[in-house]
C-alpha positions as CSV (number, residue, x, y, z in Angstrom):
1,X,131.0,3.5,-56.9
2,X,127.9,4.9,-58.5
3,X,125.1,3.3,-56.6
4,X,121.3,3.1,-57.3
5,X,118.0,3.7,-54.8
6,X,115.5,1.0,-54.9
7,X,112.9,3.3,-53.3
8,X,110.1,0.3,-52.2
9,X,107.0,2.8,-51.2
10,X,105.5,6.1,-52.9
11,X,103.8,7.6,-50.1
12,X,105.0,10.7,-49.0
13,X,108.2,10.2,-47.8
14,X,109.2,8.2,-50.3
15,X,107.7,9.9,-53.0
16,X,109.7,13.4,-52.7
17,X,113.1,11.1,-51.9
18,X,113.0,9.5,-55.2
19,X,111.9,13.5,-56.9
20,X,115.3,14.4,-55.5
21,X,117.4,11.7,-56.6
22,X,115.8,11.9,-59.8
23,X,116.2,15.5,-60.3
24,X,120.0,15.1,-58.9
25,X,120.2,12.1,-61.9
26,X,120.9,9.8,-59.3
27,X,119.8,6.3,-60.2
28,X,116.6,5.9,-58.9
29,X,113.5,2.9,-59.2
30,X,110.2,4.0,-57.4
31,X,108.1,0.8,-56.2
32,X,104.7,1.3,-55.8
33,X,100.9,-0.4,-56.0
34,X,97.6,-0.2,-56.8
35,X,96.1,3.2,-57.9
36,X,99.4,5.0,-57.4
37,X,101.7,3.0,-59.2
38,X,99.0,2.9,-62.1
39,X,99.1,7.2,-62.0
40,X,103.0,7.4,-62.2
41,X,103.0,4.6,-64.5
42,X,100.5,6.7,-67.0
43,X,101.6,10.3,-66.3
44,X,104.7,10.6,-64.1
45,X,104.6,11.4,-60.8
46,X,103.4,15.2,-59.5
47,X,105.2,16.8,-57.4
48,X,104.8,19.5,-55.8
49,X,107.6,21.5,-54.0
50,X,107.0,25.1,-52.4
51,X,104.5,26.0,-54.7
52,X,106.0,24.4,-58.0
53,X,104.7,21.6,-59.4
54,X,106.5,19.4,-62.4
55,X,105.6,15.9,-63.6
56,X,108.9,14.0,-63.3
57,X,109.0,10.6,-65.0
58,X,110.5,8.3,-62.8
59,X,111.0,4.6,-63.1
60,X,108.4,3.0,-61.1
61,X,107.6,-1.1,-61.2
62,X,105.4,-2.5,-59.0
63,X,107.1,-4.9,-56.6
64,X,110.3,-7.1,-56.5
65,X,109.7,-8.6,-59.7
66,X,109.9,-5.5,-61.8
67,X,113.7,-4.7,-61.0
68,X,116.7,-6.9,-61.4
69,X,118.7,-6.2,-58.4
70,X,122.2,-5.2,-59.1
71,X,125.3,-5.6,-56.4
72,X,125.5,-1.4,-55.9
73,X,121.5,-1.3,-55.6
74,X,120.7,0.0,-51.9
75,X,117.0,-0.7,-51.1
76,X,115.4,2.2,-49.3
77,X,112.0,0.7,-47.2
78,X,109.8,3.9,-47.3
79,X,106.7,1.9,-46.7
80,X,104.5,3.0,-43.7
81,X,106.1,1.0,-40.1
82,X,103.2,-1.4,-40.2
83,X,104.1,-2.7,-43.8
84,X,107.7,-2.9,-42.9
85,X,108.3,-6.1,-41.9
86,X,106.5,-7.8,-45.2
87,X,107.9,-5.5,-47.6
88,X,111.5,-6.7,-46.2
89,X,110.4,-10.4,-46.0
90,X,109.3,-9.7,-49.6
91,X,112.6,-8.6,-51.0
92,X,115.2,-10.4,-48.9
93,X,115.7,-13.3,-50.8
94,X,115.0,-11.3,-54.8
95,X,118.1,-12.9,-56.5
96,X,121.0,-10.3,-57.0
97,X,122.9,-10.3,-60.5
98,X,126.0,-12.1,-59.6
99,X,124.5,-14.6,-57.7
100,X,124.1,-13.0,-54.1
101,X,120.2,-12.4,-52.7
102,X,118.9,-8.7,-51.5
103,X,119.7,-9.4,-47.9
104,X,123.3,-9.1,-49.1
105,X,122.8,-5.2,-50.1
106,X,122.4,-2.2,-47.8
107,X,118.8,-1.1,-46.6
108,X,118.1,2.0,-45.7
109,X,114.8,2.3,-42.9
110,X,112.8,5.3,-43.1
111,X,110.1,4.4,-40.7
112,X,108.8,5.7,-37.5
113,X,109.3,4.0,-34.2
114,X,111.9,1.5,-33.5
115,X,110.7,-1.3,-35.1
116,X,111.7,-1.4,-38.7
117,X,115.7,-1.7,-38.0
118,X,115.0,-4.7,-35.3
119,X,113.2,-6.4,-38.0
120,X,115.8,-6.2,-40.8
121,X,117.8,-7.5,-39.2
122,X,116.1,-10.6,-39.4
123,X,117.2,-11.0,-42.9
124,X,120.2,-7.9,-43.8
125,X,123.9,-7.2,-43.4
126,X,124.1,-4.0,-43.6
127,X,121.1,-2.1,-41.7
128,X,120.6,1.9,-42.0
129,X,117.9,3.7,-39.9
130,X,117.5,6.9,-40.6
131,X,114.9,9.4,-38.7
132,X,113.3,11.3,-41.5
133,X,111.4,15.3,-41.4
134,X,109.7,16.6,-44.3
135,X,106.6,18.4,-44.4
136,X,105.2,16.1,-47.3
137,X,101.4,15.5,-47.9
138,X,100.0,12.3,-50.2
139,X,96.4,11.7,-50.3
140,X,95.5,11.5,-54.6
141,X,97.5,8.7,-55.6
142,X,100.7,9.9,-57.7
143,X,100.3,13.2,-56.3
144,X,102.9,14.7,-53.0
145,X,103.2,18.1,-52.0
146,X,106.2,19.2,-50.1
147,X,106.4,22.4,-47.7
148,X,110.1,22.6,-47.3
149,X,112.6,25.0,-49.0
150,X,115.1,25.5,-50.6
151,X,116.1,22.3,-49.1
152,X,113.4,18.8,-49.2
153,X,113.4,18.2,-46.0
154,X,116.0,16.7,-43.9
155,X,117.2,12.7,-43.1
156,X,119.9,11.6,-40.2
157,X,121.4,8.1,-41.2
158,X,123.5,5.9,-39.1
159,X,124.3,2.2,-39.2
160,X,122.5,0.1,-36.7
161,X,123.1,-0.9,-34.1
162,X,125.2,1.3,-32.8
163,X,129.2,-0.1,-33.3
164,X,127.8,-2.3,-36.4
165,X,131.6,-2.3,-38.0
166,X,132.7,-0.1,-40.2
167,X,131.1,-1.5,-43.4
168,X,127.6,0.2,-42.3
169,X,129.4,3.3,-41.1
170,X,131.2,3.9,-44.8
171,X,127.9,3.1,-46.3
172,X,125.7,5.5,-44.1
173,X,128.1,8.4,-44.8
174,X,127.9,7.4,-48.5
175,X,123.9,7.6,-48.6
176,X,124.3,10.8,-46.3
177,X,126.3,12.4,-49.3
178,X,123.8,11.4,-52.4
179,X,121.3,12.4,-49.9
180,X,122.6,16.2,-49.3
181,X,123.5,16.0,-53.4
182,X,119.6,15.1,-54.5
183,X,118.7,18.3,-52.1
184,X,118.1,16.7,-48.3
185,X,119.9,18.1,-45.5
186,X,121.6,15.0,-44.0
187,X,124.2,14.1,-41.8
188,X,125.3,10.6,-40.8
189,X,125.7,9.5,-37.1
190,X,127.9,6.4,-35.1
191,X,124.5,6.0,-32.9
192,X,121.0,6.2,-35.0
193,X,119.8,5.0,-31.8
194,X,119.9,7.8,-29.9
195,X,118.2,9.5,-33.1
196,X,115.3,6.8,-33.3
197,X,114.4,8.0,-30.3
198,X,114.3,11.5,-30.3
199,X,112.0,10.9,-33.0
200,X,110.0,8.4,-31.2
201,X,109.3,11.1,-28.8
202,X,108.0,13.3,-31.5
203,X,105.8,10.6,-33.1
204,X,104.5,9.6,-30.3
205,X,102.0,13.0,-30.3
206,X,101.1,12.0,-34.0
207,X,97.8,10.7,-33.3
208,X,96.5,13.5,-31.4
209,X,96.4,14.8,-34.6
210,X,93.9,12.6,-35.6
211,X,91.7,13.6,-32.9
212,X,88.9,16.4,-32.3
213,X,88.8,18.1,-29.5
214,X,89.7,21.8,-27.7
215,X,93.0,23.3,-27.4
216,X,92.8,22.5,-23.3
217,X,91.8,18.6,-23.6
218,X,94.6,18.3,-26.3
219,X,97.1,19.8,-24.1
220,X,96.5,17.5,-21.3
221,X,96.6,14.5,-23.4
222,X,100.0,15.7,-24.8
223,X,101.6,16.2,-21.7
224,X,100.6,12.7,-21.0
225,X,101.6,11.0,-23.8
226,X,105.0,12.9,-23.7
227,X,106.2,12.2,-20.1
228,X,104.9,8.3,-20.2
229,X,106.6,7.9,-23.7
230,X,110.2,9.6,-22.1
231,X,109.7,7.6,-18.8
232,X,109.7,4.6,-20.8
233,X,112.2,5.1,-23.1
234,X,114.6,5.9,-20.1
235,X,113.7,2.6,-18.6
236,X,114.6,0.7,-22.3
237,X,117.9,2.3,-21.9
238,X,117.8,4.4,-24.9
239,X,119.6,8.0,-24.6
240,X,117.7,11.0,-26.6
241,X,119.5,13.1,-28.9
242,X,119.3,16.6,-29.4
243,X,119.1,18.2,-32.3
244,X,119.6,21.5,-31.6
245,X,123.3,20.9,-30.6
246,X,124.1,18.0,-32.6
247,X,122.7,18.5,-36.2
248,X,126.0,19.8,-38.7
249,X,123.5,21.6,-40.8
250,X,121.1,24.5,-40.6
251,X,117.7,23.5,-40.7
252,X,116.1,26.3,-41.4
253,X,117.3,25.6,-45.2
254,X,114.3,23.2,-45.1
255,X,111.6,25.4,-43.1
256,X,107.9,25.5,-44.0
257,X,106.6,27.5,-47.2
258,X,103.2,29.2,-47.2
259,X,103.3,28.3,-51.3
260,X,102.1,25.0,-49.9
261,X,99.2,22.9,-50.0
262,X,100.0,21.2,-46.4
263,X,99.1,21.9,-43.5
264,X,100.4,22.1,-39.8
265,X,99.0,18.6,-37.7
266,X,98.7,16.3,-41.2
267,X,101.0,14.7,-40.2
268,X,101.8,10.8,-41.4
269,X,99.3,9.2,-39.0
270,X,96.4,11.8,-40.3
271,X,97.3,11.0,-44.1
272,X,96.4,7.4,-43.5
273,X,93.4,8.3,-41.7
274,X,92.5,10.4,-44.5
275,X,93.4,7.8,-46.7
276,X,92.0,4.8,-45.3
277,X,94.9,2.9,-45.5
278,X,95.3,2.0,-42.0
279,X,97.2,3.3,-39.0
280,X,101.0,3.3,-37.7
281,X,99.5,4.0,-34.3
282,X,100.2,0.4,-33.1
283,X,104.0,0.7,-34.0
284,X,104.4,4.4,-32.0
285,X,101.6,4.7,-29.0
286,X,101.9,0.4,-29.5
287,X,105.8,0.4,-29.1
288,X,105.5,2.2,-25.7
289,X,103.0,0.1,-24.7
290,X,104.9,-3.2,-25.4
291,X,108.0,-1.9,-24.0
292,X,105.8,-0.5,-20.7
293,X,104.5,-3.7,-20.7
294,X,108.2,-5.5,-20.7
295,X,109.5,-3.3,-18.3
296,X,106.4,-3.1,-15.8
297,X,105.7,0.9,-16.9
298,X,102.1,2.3,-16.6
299,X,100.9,4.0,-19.7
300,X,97.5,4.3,-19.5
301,X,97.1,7.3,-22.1
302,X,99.3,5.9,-24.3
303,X,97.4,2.5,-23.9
304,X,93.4,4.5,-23.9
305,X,95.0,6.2,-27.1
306,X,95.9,3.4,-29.2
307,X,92.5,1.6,-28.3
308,X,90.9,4.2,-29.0
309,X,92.4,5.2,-32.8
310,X,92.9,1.3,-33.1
311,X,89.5,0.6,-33.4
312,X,89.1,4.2,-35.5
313,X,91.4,2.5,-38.3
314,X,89.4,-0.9,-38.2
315,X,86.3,1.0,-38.8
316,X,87.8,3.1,-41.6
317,X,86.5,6.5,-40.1
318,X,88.1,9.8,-40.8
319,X,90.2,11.9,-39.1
320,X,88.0,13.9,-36.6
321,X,85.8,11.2,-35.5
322,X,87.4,10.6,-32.4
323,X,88.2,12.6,-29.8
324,X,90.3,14.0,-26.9
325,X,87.8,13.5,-24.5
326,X,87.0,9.7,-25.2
327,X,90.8,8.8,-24.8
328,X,90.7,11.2,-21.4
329,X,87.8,9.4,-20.6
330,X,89.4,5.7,-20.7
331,X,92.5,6.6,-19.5
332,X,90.9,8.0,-16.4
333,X,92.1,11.4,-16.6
334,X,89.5,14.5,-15.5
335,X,89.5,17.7,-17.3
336,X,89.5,21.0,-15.3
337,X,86.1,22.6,-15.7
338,X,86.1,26.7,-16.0
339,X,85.1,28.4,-12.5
Protein backbone atom coordinates (compact mmCIF):
# COMPACT_ATOMS: atom_id res chain seq x y z
CA UNK A 1 0.00 0.00 0.00
CA UNK A 2 1.55 3.28 -1.19
CA UNK A 3 0.07 5.73 1.08
CA UNK A 4 -0.09 9.65 0.96
CA UNK A 5 0.63 12.50 3.90
CA UNK A 6 -2.01 15.04 4.23
CA UNK A 7 0.40 17.37 6.22
CA UNK A 8 -2.49 20.02 7.68
CA UNK A 9 0.12 22.87 9.10
CA UNK A 10 3.48 24.52 7.66
CA UNK A 11 4.99 25.79 10.67
CA UNK A 12 8.09 24.29 11.62
CA UNK A 13 7.47 20.94 12.28
CA UNK A 14 5.43 20.46 9.68
CA UNK A 15 7.21 22.28 7.20
CA UNK A 16 10.59 20.10 7.20
CA UNK A 17 8.18 16.70 7.48
CA UNK A 18 6.64 17.34 4.24
CA UNK A 19 10.67 18.54 2.76
CA UNK A 20 11.44 14.93 3.68
CA UNK A 21 8.68 13.12 2.20
CA UNK A 22 8.97 15.18 -0.73
CA UNK A 23 12.57 14.67 -1.21
CA UNK A 24 11.99 10.78 -0.42
CA UNK A 25 9.04 11.13 -3.44
CA UNK A 26 6.66 10.09 -0.97
CA UNK A 27 3.20 11.40 -1.66
CA UNK A 28 2.94 14.43 0.10
CA UNK A 29 -0.01 17.64 0.27
CA UNK A 30 1.22 20.59 2.52
CA UNK A 31 -1.93 22.60 4.01
CA UNK A 32 -1.31 25.89 4.86
CA UNK A 33 -2.90 29.72 5.26
CA UNK A 34 -2.56 33.11 4.99
CA UNK A 35 0.82 34.60 4.08
CA UNK A 36 2.59 31.24 4.05
CA UNK A 37 0.51 29.30 1.97
CA UNK A 38 0.45 32.39 -0.52
CA UNK A 39 4.78 32.18 -0.43
CA UNK A 40 4.88 28.27 -1.14
CA UNK A 41 2.04 28.73 -3.42
CA UNK A 42 4.28 31.49 -5.52
CA UNK A 43 7.83 30.15 -5.01
CA UNK A 44 7.97 26.82 -3.34
CA UNK A 45 8.79 26.38 -0.06
CA UNK A 46 12.65 27.26 1.39
CA UNK A 47 14.19 25.13 3.28
CA UNK A 48 16.91 25.22 4.87
CA UNK A 49 18.74 22.08 6.19
CA UNK A 50 22.36 22.35 7.89
CA UNK A 51 23.36 25.17 6.00
CA UNK A 52 21.78 24.14 2.48
CA UNK A 53 19.02 25.79 1.28
CA UNK A 54 16.79 24.51 -1.94
CA UNK A 55 13.30 25.64 -3.00
CA UNK A 56 11.23 22.41 -3.12
CA UNK A 57 7.92 22.71 -4.85
CA UNK A 58 5.57 20.99 -2.88
CA UNK A 59 1.77 20.66 -3.24
CA UNK A 60 0.29 22.97 -0.89
CA UNK A 61 -3.79 23.87 -0.83
CA UNK A 62 -5.13 25.79 1.62
CA UNK A 63 -7.60 23.82 3.72
CA UNK A 64 -9.91 20.70 3.42
CA UNK A 65 -11.39 21.83 0.35
CA UNK A 66 -8.29 21.87 -1.78
CA UNK A 67 -7.58 17.96 -1.55
CA UNK A 68 -9.84 15.15 -2.37
CA UNK A 69 -9.24 12.69 0.26
CA UNK A 70 -8.40 9.28 -0.86
CA UNK A 71 -8.92 5.81 1.31
CA UNK A 72 -4.70 5.46 1.80
CA UNK A 73 -4.41 9.29 2.63
CA UNK A 74 -3.12 9.49 6.47
CA UNK A 75 -3.72 13.08 7.75
CA UNK A 76 -0.78 14.38 9.77
CA UNK A 77 -2.14 17.42 12.34
CA UNK A 78 1.12 19.50 12.55
CA UNK A 79 -0.84 22.56 13.57
CA UNK A 80 0.35 24.30 16.95
CA UNK A 81 -1.74 22.22 20.27
CA UNK A 82 -4.01 25.19 20.55
CA UNK A 83 -5.38 24.88 16.83
CA UNK A 84 -5.69 21.15 17.21
CA UNK A 85 -8.92 20.51 18.15
CA UNK A 86 -10.51 22.88 15.16
CA UNK A 87 -8.28 21.76 12.58
CA UNK A 88 -9.61 18.00 13.38
CA UNK A 89 -13.26 19.18 13.74
CA UNK A 90 -12.49 20.81 10.36
CA UNK A 91 -11.52 17.68 8.46
CA UNK A 92 -13.34 14.88 10.19
CA UNK A 93 -16.31 14.72 8.25
CA UNK A 94 -14.28 15.95 4.42
CA UNK A 95 -15.92 13.21 2.27
CA UNK A 96 -13.42 10.29 1.36
CA UNK A 97 -13.47 8.93 -2.36
CA UNK A 98 -15.40 5.79 -1.99
CA UNK A 99 -17.84 7.13 0.16
CA UNK A 100 -16.28 6.88 3.77
CA UNK A 101 -15.55 10.60 5.70
CA UNK A 102 -11.80 11.58 7.08
CA UNK A 103 -12.52 10.25 10.50
CA UNK A 104 -12.35 6.82 8.84
CA UNK A 105 -8.40 7.36 7.89
CA UNK A 106 -5.45 7.32 10.21
CA UNK A 107 -4.23 10.70 11.95
CA UNK A 108 -1.09 11.15 12.97
CA UNK A 109 -0.73 14.02 16.15
CA UNK A 110 2.42 15.84 16.31
CA UNK A 111 1.55 18.23 19.08
CA UNK A 112 2.91 19.00 22.36
CA UNK A 113 1.17 18.13 25.63
CA UNK A 114 -1.42 15.53 25.94
CA UNK A 115 -4.21 17.06 24.48
CA UNK A 116 -4.28 16.53 20.78
CA UNK A 117 -4.75 12.54 20.87
CA UNK A 118 -7.67 12.87 23.63
CA UNK A 119 -9.37 15.16 21.28
CA UNK A 120 -9.22 12.96 18.13
CA UNK A 121 -10.62 10.74 19.43
CA UNK A 122 -13.62 12.59 19.43
CA UNK A 123 -14.09 12.05 15.81
CA UNK A 124 -11.10 9.13 14.49
CA UNK A 125 -10.44 5.35 14.35
CA UNK A 126 -7.27 5.06 14.15
CA UNK A 127 -5.28 7.68 16.42
CA UNK A 128 -1.29 8.17 16.22
CA UNK A 129 0.63 10.44 18.72
CA UNK A 130 3.85 10.78 18.05
CA UNK A 131 6.43 13.02 20.32
CA UNK A 132 8.39 14.93 17.77
CA UNK A 133 12.40 16.69 18.11
CA UNK A 134 13.74 18.78 15.55
CA UNK A 135 15.67 21.77 15.87
CA UNK A 136 13.39 23.65 13.22
CA UNK A 137 12.94 27.54 13.22
CA UNK A 138 9.86 29.40 11.08
CA UNK A 139 9.34 32.91 11.50
CA UNK A 140 9.12 34.43 7.41
CA UNK A 141 6.27 32.69 6.17
CA UNK A 142 7.39 29.85 3.57
CA UNK A 143 10.69 29.88 5.02
CA UNK A 144 12.14 26.84 7.88
CA UNK A 145 15.55 26.26 8.84
CA UNK A 146 16.55 23.03 10.26
CA UNK A 147 19.68 22.31 12.65
CA UNK A 148 19.79 18.57 12.48
CA UNK A 149 22.07 16.35 10.48
CA UNK A 150 22.50 14.02 8.51
CA UNK A 151 19.25 12.93 9.85
CA UNK A 152 15.85 15.80 10.11
CA UNK A 153 15.31 15.27 13.32
CA UNK A 154 13.71 12.51 15.01
CA UNK A 155 9.59 11.29 15.62
CA UNK A 156 8.47 8.22 18.06
CA UNK A 157 4.92 7.00 16.90
CA UNK A 158 2.59 4.74 18.69
CA UNK A 159 -1.11 4.04 18.49
CA UNK A 160 -3.20 5.56 21.20
CA UNK A 161 -4.22 4.64 23.69
CA UNK A 162 -2.10 2.26 24.70
CA UNK A 163 -3.58 -1.55 23.62
CA UNK A 164 -5.77 0.33 20.72
CA UNK A 165 -5.88 -3.21 18.61
CA UNK A 166 -3.69 -4.05 16.21
CA UNK A 167 -4.98 -1.91 13.29
CA UNK A 168 -3.20 1.28 14.87
CA UNK A 169 -0.15 -0.70 15.86
CA UNK A 170 0.42 -2.00 11.92
CA UNK A 171 -0.24 1.52 10.88
CA UNK A 172 2.12 3.27 13.35
CA UNK A 173 5.00 0.88 12.32
CA UNK A 174 4.06 1.71 8.73
CA UNK A 175 4.37 5.64 9.20
CA UNK A 176 7.49 4.86 11.40
CA UNK A 177 9.05 3.20 8.13
CA UNK A 178 8.11 6.19 5.51
CA UNK A 179 9.21 8.30 8.26
CA UNK A 180 13.02 6.79 8.68
CA UNK A 181 12.77 6.51 4.49
CA UNK A 182 11.99 10.47 4.03
CA UNK A 183 15.18 11.00 6.48
CA UNK A 184 13.65 11.09 10.31
CA UNK A 185 14.93 8.77 12.81
CA UNK A 186 11.74 6.99 14.09
CA UNK A 187 10.77 4.15 15.86
CA UNK A 188 7.22 3.01 16.68
CA UNK A 189 6.14 2.09 20.36
CA UNK A 190 2.98 -0.28 21.97
CA UNK A 191 2.66 2.80 24.69
CA UNK A 192 3.01 6.58 23.10
CA UNK A 193 1.80 7.38 26.41
CA UNK A 194 4.59 6.83 28.31
CA UNK A 195 6.34 8.96 25.40
CA UNK A 196 3.72 11.91 25.62
CA UNK A 197 4.94 12.30 28.74
CA UNK A 198 8.47 12.32 28.69
CA UNK A 199 7.92 15.07 26.38
CA UNK A 200 5.50 16.82 28.47
CA UNK A 201 8.22 17.11 30.88
CA UNK A 202 10.51 18.64 28.40
CA UNK A 203 7.84 21.20 27.16
CA UNK A 204 6.94 22.05 30.12
CA UNK A 205 10.35 24.44 30.56
CA UNK A 206 9.41 25.94 27.01
CA UNK A 207 8.25 29.14 28.12
CA UNK A 208 11.05 30.02 30.18
CA UNK A 209 12.39 30.55 27.04
CA UNK A 210 10.21 33.27 26.47
CA UNK A 211 11.29 35.02 29.49
CA UNK A 212 14.24 37.60 30.49
CA UNK A 213 15.87 37.26 33.24
CA UNK A 214 19.57 35.98 34.83
CA UNK A 215 20.90 32.59 34.68
CA UNK A 216 20.17 32.24 38.79
CA UNK A 217 16.30 33.38 38.62
CA UNK A 218 15.88 31.00 35.57
CA UNK A 219 17.31 28.16 37.30
CA UNK A 220 14.99 28.44 40.19
CA UNK A 221 12.04 28.75 38.16
CA UNK A 222 13.08 25.55 36.19
CA UNK A 223 13.52 23.45 39.10
CA UNK A 224 10.14 24.48 39.96
CA UNK A 225 8.33 23.97 37.02
CA UNK A 226 10.14 20.51 36.64
CA UNK A 227 9.37 18.87 39.99
CA UNK A 228 5.57 20.26 40.11
CA UNK A 229 5.14 19.10 36.33
CA UNK A 230 6.67 15.22 37.44
CA UNK A 231 4.70 15.38 40.73
CA UNK A 232 1.71 15.69 38.79
CA UNK A 233 2.10 13.56 36.11
CA UNK A 234 2.82 10.77 38.74
CA UNK A 235 -0.41 11.54 40.43
CA UNK A 236 -2.32 11.24 36.62
CA UNK A 237 -0.81 7.80 36.48
CA UNK A 238 1.29 8.28 33.54
CA UNK A 239 4.75 6.37 33.61
CA UNK A 240 7.89 8.43 31.89
CA UNK A 241 9.94 6.90 29.31
CA UNK A 242 13.42 7.09 28.88
CA UNK A 243 15.03 7.62 26.02
CA UNK A 244 18.33 6.94 26.66
CA UNK A 245 17.62 3.22 27.10
CA UNK A 246 14.70 2.81 25.03
CA UNK A 247 15.24 4.71 21.62
CA UNK A 248 16.47 1.73 18.66
CA UNK A 249 18.34 4.40 16.94
CA UNK A 250 21.31 6.74 17.48
CA UNK A 251 20.43 10.14 17.94
CA UNK A 252 23.24 11.68 17.42
CA UNK A 253 22.50 11.12 13.54
CA UNK A 254 20.24 14.07 14.09
CA UNK A 255 22.46 16.42 16.48
CA UNK A 256 22.72 20.20 16.09
CA UNK A 257 24.80 21.89 13.14
CA UNK A 258 26.61 25.19 13.64
CA UNK A 259 25.71 25.75 9.57
CA UNK A 260 22.45 26.80 11.13
CA UNK A 261 20.46 29.75 11.39
CA UNK A 262 18.68 28.49 14.87
CA UNK A 263 19.43 28.92 17.85
CA UNK A 264 19.58 27.13 21.32
CA UNK A 265 16.12 28.32 23.65
CA UNK A 266 13.82 29.20 20.18
CA UNK A 267 12.17 26.83 20.84
CA UNK A 268 8.19 26.35 19.56
CA UNK A 269 6.68 28.55 22.31
CA UNK A 270 9.40 31.46 21.45
CA UNK A 271 8.56 31.13 17.58
CA UNK A 272 5.03 32.12 18.27
CA UNK A 273 6.03 34.78 20.47
CA UNK A 274 8.16 35.96 17.85
CA UNK A 275 5.55 35.48 15.53
CA UNK A 276 2.54 36.78 17.10
CA UNK A 277 0.53 33.99 16.52
CA UNK A 278 -0.40 33.16 19.93
CA UNK A 279 0.83 30.78 22.61
CA UNK A 280 0.72 26.87 23.32
CA UNK A 281 1.46 27.81 26.92
CA UNK A 282 -2.12 27.00 28.03
CA UNK A 283 -1.93 23.37 26.56
CA UNK A 284 1.73 22.58 28.50
CA UNK A 285 2.07 24.90 31.81
CA UNK A 286 -2.24 24.84 31.36
CA UNK A 287 -2.34 20.96 31.16
CA UNK A 288 -0.58 20.69 34.52
CA UNK A 289 -2.53 23.10 35.92
CA UNK A 290 -5.93 21.36 34.94
CA UNK A 291 -4.70 18.09 35.85
CA UNK A 292 -3.25 19.77 39.48
CA UNK A 293 -6.46 21.11 39.70
CA UNK A 294 -8.38 17.54 39.17
CA UNK A 295 -6.23 15.79 41.31
CA UNK A 296 -5.93 18.47 44.24
CA UNK A 297 -1.88 19.25 43.21
CA UNK A 298 -0.36 22.73 44.09
CA UNK A 299 1.42 24.26 41.21
CA UNK A 300 1.84 27.57 41.90
CA UNK A 301 4.80 28.27 39.30
CA UNK A 302 3.39 26.50 36.83
CA UNK A 303 0.02 28.45 37.56
CA UNK A 304 2.11 32.27 38.13
CA UNK A 305 3.81 31.15 34.67
CA UNK A 306 1.00 30.62 32.45
CA UNK A 307 -0.75 33.95 33.92
CA UNK A 308 1.95 35.50 33.38
CA UNK A 309 2.88 34.53 29.42
CA UNK A 310 -0.97 34.23 29.12
CA UNK A 311 -1.58 37.67 29.31
CA UNK A 312 2.03 38.28 27.24
CA UNK A 313 0.29 36.47 24.21
CA UNK A 314 -3.12 38.50 24.57
CA UNK A 315 -1.06 41.57 24.45
CA UNK A 316 1.00 40.46 21.46
CA UNK A 317 4.46 41.36 23.12
CA UNK A 318 7.62 39.87 22.14
CA UNK A 319 9.65 37.44 23.49
CA UNK A 320 11.76 39.19 26.32
CA UNK A 321 9.10 41.31 27.69
CA UNK A 322 8.43 39.25 30.60
CA UNK A 323 10.46 38.03 33.06
CA UNK A 324 11.77 35.50 35.54
CA UNK A 325 11.35 37.62 38.33
CA UNK A 326 7.58 38.67 37.75
CA UNK A 327 6.54 34.87 37.59
CA UNK A 328 8.92 34.33 40.98
CA UNK A 329 7.18 37.19 42.22
CA UNK A 330 3.50 35.75 41.87
CA UNK A 331 4.24 32.44 42.61
CA UNK A 332 5.72 33.57 45.90
CA UNK A 333 9.08 32.25 45.56
CA UNK A 334 12.19 34.58 46.98
CA UNK A 335 15.47 34.76 45.21
CA UNK A 336 18.76 34.38 47.14
CA UNK A 337 20.45 37.77 47.23
CA UNK A 338 24.52 37.64 46.97
CA UNK A 339 26.30 38.08 50.53
Amino acid sequence: MSRRYIVIGAGAVGAALAAGLEEADLPVVLVSRGATFAAIADGGLTYTQAGRTRRLGIEVVSGPDGVDLGPDDVLVFATKTQDAAEALAAWAYRPVVGGAVAASLPVVLLQNGLDAERAALRYFDIVIGAVTLVAAKHVVAGVVDVANAPKIGQIIVGPYPFGAGDDGSAVAAEIASDLRAANWLSQSVADIRRWLAWKMLVSAEFALAVLAGDADERAILAGQIRTETTRVLAAAGYEIADPGTEVRYDPAQAALSADSAYRPGQLSTWQSFQRGSGSEVDFLNGEIALLARELGVPVPSTIALQRTLGASAALGEAPGTRTVAEVLDLAGLEVAQPA
